[in-house]
N, C-alpha and C positions, 0 to 999 in steps of 0.2 A: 636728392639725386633726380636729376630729367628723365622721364622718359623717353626712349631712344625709340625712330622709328626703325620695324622690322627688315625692311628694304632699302635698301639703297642701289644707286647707280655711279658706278666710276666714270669721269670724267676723260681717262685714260684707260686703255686696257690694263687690266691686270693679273697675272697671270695667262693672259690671253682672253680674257673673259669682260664684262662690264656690270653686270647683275648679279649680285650679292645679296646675300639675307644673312643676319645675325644668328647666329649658332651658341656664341657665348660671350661674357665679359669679365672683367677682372677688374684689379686696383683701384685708386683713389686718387681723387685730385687733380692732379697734373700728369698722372700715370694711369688716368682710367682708360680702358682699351675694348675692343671687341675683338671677337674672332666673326670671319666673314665667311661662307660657301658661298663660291659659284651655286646658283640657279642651275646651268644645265652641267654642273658636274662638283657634286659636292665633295669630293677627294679632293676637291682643290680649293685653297682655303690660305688667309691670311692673317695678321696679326694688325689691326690700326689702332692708334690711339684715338682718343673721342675726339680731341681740338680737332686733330686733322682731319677726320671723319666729319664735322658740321661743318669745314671752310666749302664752300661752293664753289671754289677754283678747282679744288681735288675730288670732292662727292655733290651727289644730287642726293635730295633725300626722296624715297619710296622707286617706283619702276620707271623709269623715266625713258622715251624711245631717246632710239642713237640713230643718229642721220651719222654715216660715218660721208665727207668729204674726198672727190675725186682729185687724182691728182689733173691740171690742166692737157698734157698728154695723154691720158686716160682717155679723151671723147674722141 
């Protein structure tokens, strides 16, 4: 089994959030998962599996800054 790093960054919000730290894991395989905390609000928390937690389309791995994009009417 890999070791998984502590931190991650969502690429999308989630829950409202982007900065995650692993809390816990489970299964095997094709069904191994973590549980996630929000960083600045750990009641809030979700379920990923591993594949899609390493694809770099969906997660960053460790704290990674967020430039969040304005809308072009925004300036």
């Amino acid at each position: 089994m890999t070791k998984l790093a502590q931190h991650w960054t969502s690429v999308e919000a989630q829950l409202g959030f982007r900065h995650f730290r692993v809390v816990a894991q489970g299964g095997s395989g094709l069904e191994r998962w973590v549980e996630l905390a929000a960083l600045l609000d750990s009641t809030q928390r979700l379920q990923v599996l591993v594949q899609v937690l390493k694809d770099p389309d969906h997660w960053l791995r460790g704290l990674q800054p967020v430039v969040e994009e304005l809308d072009s009417d925004e300036s």
